[in-house]
N, C-alpha and C positions, 0 to 999 in steps of 0.2 A: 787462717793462714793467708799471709798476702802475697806470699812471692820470696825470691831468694834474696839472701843478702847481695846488695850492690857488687861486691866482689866476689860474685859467683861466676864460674866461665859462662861469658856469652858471650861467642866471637871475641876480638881483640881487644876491647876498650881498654883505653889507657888509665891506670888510676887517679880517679877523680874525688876528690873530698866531697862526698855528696850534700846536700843543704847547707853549703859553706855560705853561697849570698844569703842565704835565710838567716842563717847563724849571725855571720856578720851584721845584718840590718837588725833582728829582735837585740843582740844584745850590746848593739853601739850606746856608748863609744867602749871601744875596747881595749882597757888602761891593767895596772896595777899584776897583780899575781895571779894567773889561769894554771891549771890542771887540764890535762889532755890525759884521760883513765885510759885511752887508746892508741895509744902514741901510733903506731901501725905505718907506715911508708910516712908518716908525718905531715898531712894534709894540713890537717886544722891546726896543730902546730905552730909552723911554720907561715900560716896565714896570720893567728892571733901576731903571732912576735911582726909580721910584715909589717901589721896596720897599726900598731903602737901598745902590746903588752909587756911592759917592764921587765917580767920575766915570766917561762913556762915549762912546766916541772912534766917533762913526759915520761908518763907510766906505760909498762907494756908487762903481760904477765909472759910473753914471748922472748926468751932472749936474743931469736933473730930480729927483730924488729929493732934491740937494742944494738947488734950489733951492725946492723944497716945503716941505722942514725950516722955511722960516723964517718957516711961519704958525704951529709950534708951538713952534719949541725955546727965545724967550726967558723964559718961567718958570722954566728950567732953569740961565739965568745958565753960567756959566764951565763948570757940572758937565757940559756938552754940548761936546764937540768935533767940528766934521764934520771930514772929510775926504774928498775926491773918490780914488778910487785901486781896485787892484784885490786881489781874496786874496792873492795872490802875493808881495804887498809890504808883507801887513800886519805884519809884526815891524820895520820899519823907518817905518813910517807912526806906528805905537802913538807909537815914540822912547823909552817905558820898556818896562819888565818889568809883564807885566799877571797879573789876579788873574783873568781868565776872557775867553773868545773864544767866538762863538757865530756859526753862519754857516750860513743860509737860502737853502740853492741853489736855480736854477731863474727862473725870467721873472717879474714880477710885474702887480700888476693896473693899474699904471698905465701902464706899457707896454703891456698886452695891449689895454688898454680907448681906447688914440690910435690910429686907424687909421694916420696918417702915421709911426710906426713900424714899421709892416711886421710886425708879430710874429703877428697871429691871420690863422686862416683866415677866420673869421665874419666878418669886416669887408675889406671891400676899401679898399686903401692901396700906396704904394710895394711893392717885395720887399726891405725893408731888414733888421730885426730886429739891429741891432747897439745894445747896451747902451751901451754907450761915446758911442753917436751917432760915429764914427770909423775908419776902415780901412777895408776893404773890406767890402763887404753882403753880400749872402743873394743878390741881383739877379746880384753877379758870381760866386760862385760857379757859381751854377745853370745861367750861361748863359756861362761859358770853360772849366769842369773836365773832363776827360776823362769821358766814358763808365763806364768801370771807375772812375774814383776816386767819380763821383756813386752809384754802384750800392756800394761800399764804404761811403761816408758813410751815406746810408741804411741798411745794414743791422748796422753797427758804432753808430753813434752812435742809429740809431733802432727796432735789433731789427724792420726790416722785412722781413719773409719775400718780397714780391715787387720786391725793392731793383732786381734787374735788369730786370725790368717796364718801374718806372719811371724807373728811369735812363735809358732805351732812347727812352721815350714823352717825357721831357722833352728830349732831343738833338735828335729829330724835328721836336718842337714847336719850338724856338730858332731850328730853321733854317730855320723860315719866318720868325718873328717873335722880337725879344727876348722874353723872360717877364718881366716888369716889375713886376706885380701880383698882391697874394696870393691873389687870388681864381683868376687865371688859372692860377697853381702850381695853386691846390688843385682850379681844375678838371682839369688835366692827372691829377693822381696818380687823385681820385675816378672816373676813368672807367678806371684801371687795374685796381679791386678792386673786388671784391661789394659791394650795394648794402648799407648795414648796415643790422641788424635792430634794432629798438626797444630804447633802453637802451646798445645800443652806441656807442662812440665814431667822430668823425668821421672819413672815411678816411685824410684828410690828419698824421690827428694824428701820427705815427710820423713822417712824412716830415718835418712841421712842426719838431720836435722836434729830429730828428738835425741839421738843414740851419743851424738857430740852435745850435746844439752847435759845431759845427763852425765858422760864423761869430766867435764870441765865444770859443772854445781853452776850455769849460769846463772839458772834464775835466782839460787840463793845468793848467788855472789851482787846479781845487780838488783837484792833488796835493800844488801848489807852495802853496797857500793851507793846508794839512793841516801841511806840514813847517814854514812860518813860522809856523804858530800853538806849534808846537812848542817852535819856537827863543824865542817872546818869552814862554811862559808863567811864570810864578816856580813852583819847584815847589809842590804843592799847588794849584797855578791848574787852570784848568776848562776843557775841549773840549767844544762841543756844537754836534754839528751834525746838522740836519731837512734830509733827504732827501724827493724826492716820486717814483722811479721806478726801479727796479732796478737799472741800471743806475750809477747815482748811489749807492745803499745800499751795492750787492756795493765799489765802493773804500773806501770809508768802512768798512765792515767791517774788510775786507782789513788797512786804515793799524792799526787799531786793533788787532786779532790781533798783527800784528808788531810793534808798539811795545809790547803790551802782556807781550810773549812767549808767548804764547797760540794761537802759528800750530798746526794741527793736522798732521803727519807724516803725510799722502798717501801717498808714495813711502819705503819704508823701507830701500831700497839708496840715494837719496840721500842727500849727508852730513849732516851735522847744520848746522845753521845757527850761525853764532858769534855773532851778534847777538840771542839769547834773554833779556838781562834786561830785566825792566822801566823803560822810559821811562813807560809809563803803568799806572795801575791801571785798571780798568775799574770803572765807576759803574754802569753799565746791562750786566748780562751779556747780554742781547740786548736787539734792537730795542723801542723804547717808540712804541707806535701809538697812535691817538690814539681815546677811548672814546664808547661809541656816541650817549654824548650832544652830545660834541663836532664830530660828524660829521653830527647832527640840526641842531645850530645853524648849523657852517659844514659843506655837505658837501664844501665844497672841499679838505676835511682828507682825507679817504678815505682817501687815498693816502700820509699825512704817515710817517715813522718818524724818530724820537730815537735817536740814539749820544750817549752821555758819556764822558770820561774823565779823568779826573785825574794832572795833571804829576807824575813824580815828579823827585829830584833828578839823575838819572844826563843827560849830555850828550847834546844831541843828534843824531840821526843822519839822515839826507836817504835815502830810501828810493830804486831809481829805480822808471821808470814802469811796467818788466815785474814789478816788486815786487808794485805794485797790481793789479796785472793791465788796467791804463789797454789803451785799442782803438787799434792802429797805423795809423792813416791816413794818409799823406803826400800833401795836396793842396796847390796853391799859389793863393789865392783875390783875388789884383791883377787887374784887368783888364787886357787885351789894350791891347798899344800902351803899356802902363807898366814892362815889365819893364827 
């Protein structure tokens, strides 16, 4: 875990498209048809279309994000296209072959900063944290999943070392009262761990983290968001995608090693792999983090790191999830009485 998403409350910061000059310089010149899988206050957006993208097709699986867009995008005329949808389905949503995809994981500050979304511990609201506004919530996970599955979730989706803690301490909690409230979550977990010491982050953050992980299928969404960006790029098109927490980074690594045939031989009695050429070249040979002035202005960048790579023309191939090294969790998060 490296830290929170750039649009996590810290003090005031203004929203800032994090590793936009990065962006901008690995994937100059910046022409033709972009996908933005995060359209989110419209950062990157609005920057690709500034510096000369033809057109830019912004996805958001939020329909506030979509309907936010429409205090800025009419200067933008035709060259703007929303569409509400999610990674998974961007090479079908595009409807062409695109000239770059760029995709900004993680929660954003407009969500974090509405209590009645449920997503921040800081603020008391519902237990909801679903992006979609859709499915089941945070509320029902936390308060029908098994024991073992919420101590899994936790410590898969959110690198929490006392996962059984508080899995143990939230089942207890339930079954006096539902947990309804993010506050009341985050006082459950805060009284499972050390009180933290200056500088350090909230206790809940790990828990916070996995539990909206989990609710919204990120990870599967941005393996299957990785492989569709794959399948709709034209070759020589553009992959970039801004990671904020290890966990996020190590797949994204992962995708890019194997598409790029750059996987490193571990195990040298395993066979060799027959899917070593490249589908991608690599533009960024490692991660591009975000420089100390960028981190002065917005420190919600800390934690940012850049992957690029570039389509080549060979076909594509759909990785699976033990590929990536995706976290196996099998919970079922409907509420009771709807199965």
């Amino acid at each position: 875990m490296q830290g929170q998403h750039p649009d996590s409350p810290i003090g005031d910061a203004p929203h800032v498209p994090v590793l936009i000059s990065a962006i901008l310089k690995e994937c100059a010149p910046i022409s033709g048809v972009w996908l933005d899988g995060t359209l989110g206050a419209g950062g990157y957006t609005r920057a690709f279309l500034d510096v000369g993208a033809a057109t830019v097709i912004g996805v958001d699986r939020d329909p506030l994000a979509l309907e936010m867009a429409e205090g800025w995008a009419a200067p933008y005329g035709d060259r703007l296209k929303l569409v509400q949808g999610t990674f998974s389905d961007l090479d079908t949503l595009s409807g062409e072959p695109l000239d770059g995809v760029v995709l900004d994981l993680g929660v954003s500050s407009m969500q974090l900063d509405q209590a009645e979304r449920g997503f921040s511990f800081m603020r008391d609201g519902p237990l909801d944290m679903r992006m979609s506004q859709s499915g089941p919530s945070a509320a029902d996970l936390v308060n029908t999943a098994d024991e073992s599955v919420l101590a899994d979730v936790l410590y898969q989706y959110g690198e929490e070392r006392a996962s059984r803690r508080i899995a143990h301490a939230i089942v207890g909690a339930r079954a006096l009262e539902p947990i309804t409230t993010t506050l009341r979550l985050a006082e459950i977990v805060a009284k499972c761990l050390p009180r933290p010491k200056p500088g350090q982050s909230h206790p809940a953050t790990r828990s916070f983290q996995a539990i909206r992980i989990a609710v919204n299928t990120e990870f599967s969404e941005l393996a299957e968001g990785l492989a569709a960006a794959e399948r709709a790029l034209k070759p020589g098109g553009l992959l970039a995608v801004v990671t904020f927490h290890s966990l996020e980074d190590r797949i994204v690594k992962r995708f890019f090693q194997l598409a790029s045939g750059q996987e490193s031989n571990t195990n040298r009695y395993a066979p060799a792999r027959a899917d070593t050429a490249a589908r991608f070249d690599l533009v960024t040979r490692k991660a591009v983090a975000p420089d100390d002035d960028e981190v002065a202005r917005n420190p919600r960048a800390r934690s940012a790191k850049l992957r690029v790579g570039r389509r080549t023309a060979l076909p594509s191939v759909t990785l699976s999830a033990a590929d990536l090294g995706l976290p196996d969790v099998r919970f079922d998060t409907r509420p009771k009485g709807r199965r």
